[in-house]
C-alpha positions, -999 to 999 in steps of 0.1 A, spaced: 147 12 289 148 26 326 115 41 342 129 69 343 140 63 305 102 59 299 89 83 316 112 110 297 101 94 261 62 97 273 68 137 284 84 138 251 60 127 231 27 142 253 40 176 263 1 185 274 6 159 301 35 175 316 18 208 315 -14 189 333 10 172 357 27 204 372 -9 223 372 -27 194 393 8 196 417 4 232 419 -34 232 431 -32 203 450 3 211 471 -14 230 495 -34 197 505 -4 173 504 18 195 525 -9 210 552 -41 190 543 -57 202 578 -51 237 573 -58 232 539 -97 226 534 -108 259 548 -80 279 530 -92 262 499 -135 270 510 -125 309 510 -100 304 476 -129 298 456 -155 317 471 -133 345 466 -125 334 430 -162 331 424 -164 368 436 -135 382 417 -148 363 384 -184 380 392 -167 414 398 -152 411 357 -117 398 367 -106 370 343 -90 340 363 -84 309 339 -92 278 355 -62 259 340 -35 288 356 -48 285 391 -24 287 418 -40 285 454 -19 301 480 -41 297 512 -11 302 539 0 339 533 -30 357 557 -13 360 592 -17 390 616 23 403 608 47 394 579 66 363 590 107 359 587 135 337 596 150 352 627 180 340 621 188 355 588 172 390 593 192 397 620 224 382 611 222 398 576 216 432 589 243 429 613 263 422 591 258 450 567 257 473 597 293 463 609 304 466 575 287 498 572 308 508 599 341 497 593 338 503 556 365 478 538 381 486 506 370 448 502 350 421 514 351 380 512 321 359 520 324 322 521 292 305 514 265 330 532 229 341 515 230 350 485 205 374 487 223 390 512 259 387 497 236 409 468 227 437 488 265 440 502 278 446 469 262 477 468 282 492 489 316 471 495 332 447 470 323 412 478 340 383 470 319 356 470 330 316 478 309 286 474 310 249 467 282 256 447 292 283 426 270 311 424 255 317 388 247 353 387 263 390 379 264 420 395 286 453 399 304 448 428 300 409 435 322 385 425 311 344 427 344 319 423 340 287 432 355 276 463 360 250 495 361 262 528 381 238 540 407 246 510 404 280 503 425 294 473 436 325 495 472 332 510 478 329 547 469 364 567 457 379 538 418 394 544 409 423 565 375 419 563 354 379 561 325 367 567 305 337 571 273 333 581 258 298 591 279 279 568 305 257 591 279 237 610 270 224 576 306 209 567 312 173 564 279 164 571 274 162 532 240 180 528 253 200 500 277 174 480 310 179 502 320 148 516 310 135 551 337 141 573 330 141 614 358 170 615 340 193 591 334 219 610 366 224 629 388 222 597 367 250 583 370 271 617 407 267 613 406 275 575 386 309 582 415 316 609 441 307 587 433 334 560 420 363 581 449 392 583 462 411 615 441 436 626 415 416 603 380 408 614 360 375 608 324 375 613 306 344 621 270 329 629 261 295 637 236 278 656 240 278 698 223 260 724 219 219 734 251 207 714 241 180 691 245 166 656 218 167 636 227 149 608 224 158 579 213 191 580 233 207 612 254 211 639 242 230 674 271 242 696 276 255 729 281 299 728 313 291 748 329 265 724 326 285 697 359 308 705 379 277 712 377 269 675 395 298 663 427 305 694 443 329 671 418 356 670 403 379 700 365 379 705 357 417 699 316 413 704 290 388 708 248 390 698 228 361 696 191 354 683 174 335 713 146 307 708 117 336 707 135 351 679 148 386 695 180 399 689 200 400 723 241 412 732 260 423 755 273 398 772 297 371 773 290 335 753 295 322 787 262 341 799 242 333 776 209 318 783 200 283 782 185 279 742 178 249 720 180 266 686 198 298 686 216 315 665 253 329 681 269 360 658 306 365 665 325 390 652 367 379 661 397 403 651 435 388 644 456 411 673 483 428 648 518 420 657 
């Protein structure tokens, strides 16, 4: 039998050890991942646990769950995804489609969407939940099941400078990303419009989690289409636009939104 063989036979047969496995993870994960911050986080947990339990509150030792990170002066966010995600919904908002097609985006934010536009919803990892107004196929971006010019409204937000690096099962493939920028262009209609986020700034692989691109590459990889606007999210995390990719400011880890139209004929 394999360890892991064994160890799957022993959490059968002692299910109170599982139990007491994930509970001594849970209160001790704080430690293991920021043991520095940590120790003083975990002074004021249980003197305020001592005062909660003298003030009649009921807190059983065995369901503790420290969090000791969540006191900061402002609620924190990722830059990157507030701001793309309400630019996004306030473009759409704007044009109003009859329909919309994500490929691989949030899924939180591909949620909220539905509730006002249709969304069609690609992913190589299909997405295993329901709602009015969302629909989740399965799908590869760089062989998307979608005839030629045929989507007026598409968007995909910090997906492509994941492709072919495998972090997410798809196979490794130094081209990834430009095979998915043509597969986007392929699909959008004329007088369609593609938006688009990725990260800008030093170009660089870092493998395997992302690529970094120069602003002024990114319209290269799609000739077809016509840049119509341009926003980025600098290093400080502020929304900026109005000007050209070109202009942009030196960054190291921003994040460029483009929004690109097919001319019609």
């Amino acid at each position: 039998m394999t360890s892991a063989g064994r160890l799957e036979a022993l959490v059968r047969r002692h299910p109170a050890l599982l139990r007491w496995a994930y509970r001594t993870v849970r209160c001790l994960g704080p430690l293991l991942s920021h043991p520095l911050a940590a120790i003083p986080g975990y002074i004021r947990f249980f003197r305020e646990r001592r005062a909660y339990l003298a003030a009649g509150g009921r807190a059983n030792a065995a369901e503790l769950y420290p969090c000791l990170f969540d006191r900061v002066a402002s609620t924190p966010f990722d830059p990157h995804y507030f701001f793309q995600a309400a630019w996004l919904a306030r473009r759409l908002a704007e044009v109003r489609p009859s329909r919309h097609v994500d490929v691989g985006s949030s899924v939180q934010m591909i949620g909220m969407l539905s509730a006002f536009v249709p969304v069609i919803f690609f992913d190589y990892r299909p997405l295993r939940a329901q709602l009015p107004g969302m629909s989740p196929v399965a799908g590869n971006i760089v062989r998307l099941p979608l005839r030629s010019l045929s989507l007026a409204s598409l968007s995909c937000l910090h997906v492509i400078e994941h492709i072919g690096l495998g972090r997410y099962g798809d196979p490794c493939d130094p081209q990834g990303g430009e095979k998915a920028a043509r597969e986007l262009q392929r699909v959008v209609a004329p007088g369609g419009r593609l938006f688009l986020s990725l990260p800008i700034g030093r170009e660089r692989v870092c493998f395997n989690a992302h690529r970094v691109h120069l602003p002024e590459n990114v319209p290269k990889l799609f000739p077809e289409l016509r840049l119509e606007s341009f926003s980025f999210i600098d290093d400080a995390g502020k929304m900026n636009g109005g000007i050209a990719p070109s202009a942009a400011p030196a960054m190291d880890y921003g994040c460029g939104l483009f929004e690109f139209s097919r001319p019609a004929p």
